[in-house]
N, C-alpha and C positions, 0 to 999 in steps of 0.2 A: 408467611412461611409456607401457607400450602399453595398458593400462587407460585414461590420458589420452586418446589418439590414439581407438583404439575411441570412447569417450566424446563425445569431438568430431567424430569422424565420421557416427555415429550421429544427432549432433543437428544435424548441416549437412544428411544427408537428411530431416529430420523438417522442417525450415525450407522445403523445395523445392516448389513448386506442385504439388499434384497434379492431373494433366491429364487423368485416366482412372482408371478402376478398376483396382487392381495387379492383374495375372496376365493379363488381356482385353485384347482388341482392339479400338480405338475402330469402333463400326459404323459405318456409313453405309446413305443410302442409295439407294434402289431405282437410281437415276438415275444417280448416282455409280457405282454397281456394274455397269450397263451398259456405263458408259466405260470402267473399267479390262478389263471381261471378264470378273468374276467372275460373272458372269449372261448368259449370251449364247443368243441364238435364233437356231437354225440356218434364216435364210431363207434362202440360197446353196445350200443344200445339197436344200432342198427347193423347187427351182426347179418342178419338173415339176408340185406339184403347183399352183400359183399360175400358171404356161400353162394348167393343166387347167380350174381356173376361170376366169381371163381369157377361153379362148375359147368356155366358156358364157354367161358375160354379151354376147358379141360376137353368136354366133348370137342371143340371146331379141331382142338391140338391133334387129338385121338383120330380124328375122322381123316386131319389130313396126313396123319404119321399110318393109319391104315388104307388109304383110298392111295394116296398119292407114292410113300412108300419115302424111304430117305435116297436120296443120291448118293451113292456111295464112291469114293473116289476109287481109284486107278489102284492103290493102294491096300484097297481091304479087296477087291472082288478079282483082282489082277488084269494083265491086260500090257499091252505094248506102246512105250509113250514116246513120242516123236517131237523132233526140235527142230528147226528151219530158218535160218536165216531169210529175212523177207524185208520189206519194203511195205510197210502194212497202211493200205487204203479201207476207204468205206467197204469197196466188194471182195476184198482181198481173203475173208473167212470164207463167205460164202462160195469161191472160187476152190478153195484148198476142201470145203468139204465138199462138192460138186464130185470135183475130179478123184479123192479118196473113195465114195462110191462107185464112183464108176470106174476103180481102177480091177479089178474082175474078184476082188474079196470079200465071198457071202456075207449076209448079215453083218453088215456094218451099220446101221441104223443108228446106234448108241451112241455110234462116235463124235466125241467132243471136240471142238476147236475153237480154242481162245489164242488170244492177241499179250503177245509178253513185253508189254510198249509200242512203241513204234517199229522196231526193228526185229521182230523175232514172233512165230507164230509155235503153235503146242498141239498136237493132233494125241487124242488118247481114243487106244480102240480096244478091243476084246482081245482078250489071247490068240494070237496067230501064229501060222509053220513058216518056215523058214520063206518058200516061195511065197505065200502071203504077205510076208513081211518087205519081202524087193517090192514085190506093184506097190504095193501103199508109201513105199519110199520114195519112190519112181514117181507114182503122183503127186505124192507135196513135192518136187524137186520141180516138177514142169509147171503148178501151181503157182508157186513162188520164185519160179526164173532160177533156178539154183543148180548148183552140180548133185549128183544122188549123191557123193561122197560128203557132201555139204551138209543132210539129215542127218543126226544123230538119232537112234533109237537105244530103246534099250527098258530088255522085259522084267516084269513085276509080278512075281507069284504072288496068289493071296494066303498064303500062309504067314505073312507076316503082318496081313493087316487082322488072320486070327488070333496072333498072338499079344496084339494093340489092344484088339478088344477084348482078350481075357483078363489082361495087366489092368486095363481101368476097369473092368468090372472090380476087380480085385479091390483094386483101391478105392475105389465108389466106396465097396462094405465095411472096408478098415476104417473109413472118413467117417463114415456115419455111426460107427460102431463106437468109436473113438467121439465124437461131437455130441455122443447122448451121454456119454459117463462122463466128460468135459463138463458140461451143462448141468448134470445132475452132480455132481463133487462143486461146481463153484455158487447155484443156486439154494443146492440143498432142497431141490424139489424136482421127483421123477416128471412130475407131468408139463414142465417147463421142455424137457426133452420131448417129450410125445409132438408137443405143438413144434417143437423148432423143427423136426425129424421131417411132419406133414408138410410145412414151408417148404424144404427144403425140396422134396418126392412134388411138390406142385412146381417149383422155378425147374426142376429138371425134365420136365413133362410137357412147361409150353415152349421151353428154349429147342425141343426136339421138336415138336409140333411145328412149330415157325419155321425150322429150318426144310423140314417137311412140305411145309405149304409155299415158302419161296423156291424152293428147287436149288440152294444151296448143294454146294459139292460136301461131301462128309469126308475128312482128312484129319491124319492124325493132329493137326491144328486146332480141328474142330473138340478131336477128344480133350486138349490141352485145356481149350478155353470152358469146355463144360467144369471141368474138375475145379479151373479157377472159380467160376461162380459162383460154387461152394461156398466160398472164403469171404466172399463180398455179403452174401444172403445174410450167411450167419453173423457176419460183424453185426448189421442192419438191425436184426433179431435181437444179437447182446442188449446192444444200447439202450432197445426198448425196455426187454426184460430187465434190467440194470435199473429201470426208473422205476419201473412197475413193484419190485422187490422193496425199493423204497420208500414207497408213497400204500403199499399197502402191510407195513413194518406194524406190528401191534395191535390187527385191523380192526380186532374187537373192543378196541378202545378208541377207537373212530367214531367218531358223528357222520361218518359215509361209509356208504355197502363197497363192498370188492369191484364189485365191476364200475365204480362210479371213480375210484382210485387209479383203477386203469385203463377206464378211458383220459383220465386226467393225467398221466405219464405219456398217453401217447400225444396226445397235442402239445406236452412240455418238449419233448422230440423232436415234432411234425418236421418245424422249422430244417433242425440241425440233420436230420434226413433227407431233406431234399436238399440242400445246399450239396451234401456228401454224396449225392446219387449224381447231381447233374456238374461236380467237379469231376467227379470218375470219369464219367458217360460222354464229357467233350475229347477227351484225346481218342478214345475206345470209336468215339465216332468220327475222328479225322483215321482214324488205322481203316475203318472200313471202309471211308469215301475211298480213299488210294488205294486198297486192295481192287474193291467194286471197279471204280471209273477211269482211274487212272492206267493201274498195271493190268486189269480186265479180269486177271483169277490169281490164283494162288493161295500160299499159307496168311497172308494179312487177310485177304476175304473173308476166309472161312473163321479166322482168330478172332477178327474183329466182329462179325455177325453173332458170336455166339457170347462174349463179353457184352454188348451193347447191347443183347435183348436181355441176357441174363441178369444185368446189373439194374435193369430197371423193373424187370420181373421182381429181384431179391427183396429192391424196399418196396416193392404194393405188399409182399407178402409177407413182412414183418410187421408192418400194420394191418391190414385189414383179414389176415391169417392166422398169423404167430399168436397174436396178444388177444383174439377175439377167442381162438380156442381153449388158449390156456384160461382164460377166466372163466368159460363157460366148465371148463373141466374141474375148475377151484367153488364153483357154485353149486354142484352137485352135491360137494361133502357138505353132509350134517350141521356140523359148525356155523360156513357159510352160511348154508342156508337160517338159520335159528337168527347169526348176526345178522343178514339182511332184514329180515320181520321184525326184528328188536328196533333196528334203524326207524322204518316205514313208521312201526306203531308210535316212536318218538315225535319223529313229524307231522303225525296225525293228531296228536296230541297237541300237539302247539299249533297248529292251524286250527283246531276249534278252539282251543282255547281264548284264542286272539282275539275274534269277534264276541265273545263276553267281556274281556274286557273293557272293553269298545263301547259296546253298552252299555257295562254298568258305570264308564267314565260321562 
C-alpha cells in the first residue's frame, strides 16, 4: 500500500507543469529588479554630488548667457530681411555677404546670411533708410545673378518682438503660478511645489544658456519651444512624485527612513523615464537635423534646439533635482527626523543582536 501511494504520488508530480528549472529562481529582469529593489541606486543618498554638478552646468549657462549674450532674431531687435532667388553653391553665402558689405551701408557687420535650400538665399541686416535699403538690394541681386526686382525685402520693427517677450513673460508666471497650486491641490504637499518650481527655474536656465553658447538665432519659435518644456519637465517630475507619495504613504509605519522610500521610487521610474525621454527626443531631434543641415535656419532650427535640449534637461532634473530636494525639504521636519532615528536605532539593534545569537548558538 505505501509502495502504491509513493507510486502514485510520484507520478502525480511527474504529470505537473514544470514552470522553471528545479532547485533556481525564476530570473527577471533588469527593470523588474529595479522595482522590487533588488538593484537599487543610491541617488538620495548621493544628493551632494548631482547639486555639485547641477550648479556647474548653471554657472557655464550663466557665463555664456552673460559673456556671449543671446542672438536675437530679426524679429525682437528689428531690422530689414531680404529674400533672393539663387542658385546656392559652396561660396554662394560667402559671395552675397562680401558684396552686401561692400555695397556702401555702414555697419553691416551683423548681417546674417543663410541658405533657404538650394534655391533661395535670406540676408537679415539692421534697420536701414530707404537709399540703404536699394544698395543692399542691388548687391544680393548681382550676388546671386538676379534682377533687383527679383529681392523681396521687407521691414521688421522691434516692437513686436517687445510685445512676444512681455506675452511670455506673462505666461512663464501664470504657468508657474498655476503648476505650484496644481501640485500642491493634487499632492497635498507645499514643498513638492518648491522642488518642482526649482526644476523647472534650472531646465529654463540651461535651455537659454545653451542656446547662448551655440549662437542659436532667438525667434519667436524659440519662445514657443521654451514654454513647451515646461510641459515635458513637469510631466517627468509627476511621475516621480506619483511614486514617491506612494511608497512613502504611512512612513512612520515603515521599516525604511524617507529618503530610503524615495530613492526607491526613483529607480521604480528610472526605466519608464528614459524610455519616455528618448521616445520624445527622436523626432524633436530629426526637426532639428532639418531645420540645422538641411533647410540651414529657420523656425524648425530654432523649435527644434530648444525641445531637444529642454526635454533632456527636464528628466535629469526630475531625478537628480525634483525628488533630491523635496526629500531633503521633508527630512528637515521634526517627524522625519525622530522617524529616521527610530529606523537607524531599530537596525542597530538587530545587528548586534545577531552576533549573540550566533554565539550563544
Amino acid at each position: 500500500m505505501t509502495d502504491g501511494k509513493n507510486t502514485q504520488t510520484s507520478s502525480s508530480a511527474a504529470k505537473r507543469p514544470n514552470d522553471g528549472v528545479s532547485g533556481k529562481k525564476r530570473r527577471h529582469g533588469f527593470t523588474h529588479a529595479l522595482y522590487t529593489g533588488e538593484i537599487s541606486y543610491g541617488f538620495i543618498e548621493r544628493r551632494k554630488v548631482w547639486y555639485t554638478v547641477t550648479a556647474i552646468i548653471i554657472v557655464i549657462s550663466l557665463i555664456g548667457l552673460l559673456v556671449r549674450g543671446l542672438n536675437l532674431g530679426i524679429e525682437f531687435k528689428g531690422g530689414v530681411q531680404f529674400r533672393a532667388p539663387a542658385h546656392v553653391a559652396a561660396s554662394t553665402i560667402d559671395d552675397v555677404r562680401k558684396l552686401v558689405l561692400s555695397s556702401g551701408a555702414p555697419d553691416m557687420d551683423a548681417t546674417e546670411v543663410v541658405s533657404l535650400g538650394s534655391d533661395a538665399v535670406q540676408v537679415q541686416t539692421r534697420a536701414l533708410t530707404s537709399d540703404e535699403t536699394t544698395k543692399v538690394q542691388e548687391a544680393i541681386a548681382k550676388a546671386t545673378g538676379t534682377k533687383t526686382s527679383s529681392v523681396a525685402y521687407s521691414k521688421v520693427g522691434s516692437q513686436w518682438g517687445e510685445q512676444i517677450t512681455s506675452k511670455a513673460i506673462k505666461a512663464l508666471v501664470v504657468f508657474l503660478v498655476l503648476v505650484m497650486l496644481q501640485i500642491w491641490a493634487y499632492f497635498r504637499h507645499w514643498k513638492m511645489s518648491i522642488a518642482a518650481l526649482i526644476a523647472l527655474v534650472h531646465d529654463l536656465i540651461v535651455t537659454i544658456g545653451i542656446y547662448a553658447l551655440v549662437g542659436f538665432t532667438v525667434s519667436p519659435s524659440t519662445v514657443i519651444g521654451l514654454l513647451t518644456i515646461l510641459g515635458y519637465s513637469l510631466y517627468d517630475t509627476v511621475v516621480v512624485f506619483d511614486k514617491v507619495r506612494e511608497n512613502v504613504q504611512d512612513i512612520e509605519k515603515r521599516d525604511y527612513t524617507f529618503a530610503e522610500g524615495a530613492n526607491r521610487a526613483i529607480n521604480q521610474v528610472l526605466v519608464r523615464s528614459i524610455n519616455t525621454t528618448i521616445v520624445g527626443v527622436l523626432p524633436v531631434a530629426s526637426l532639428l537635423f532639418a531645420g540645422a543641415f538641411v533647410l540651414g535656419s529657420g523656425p524648425l532650427e530654432d523649435l527644434g534646439l530648444a525641445l531637444f535640449v529642454g526635454m533632456i534637461v527636464g528628466a535629469y532634473s526630475s531625478i537628480f533635482i525634483a525628488t533630491p530636494v523635496f526629500t531633503q525639504l521633508r527630512e528637515l521636519e521634526p517627524a522625519m527626523k525622530e522617524h529616521t532615528a527610530r529606523v537607524l536605532r531599530r537596525r542597530e539593534r538587530a545587528t548586534q543582536k545577531g552576533p549573540q545569537v550566533t554565539a550563544e548558538t
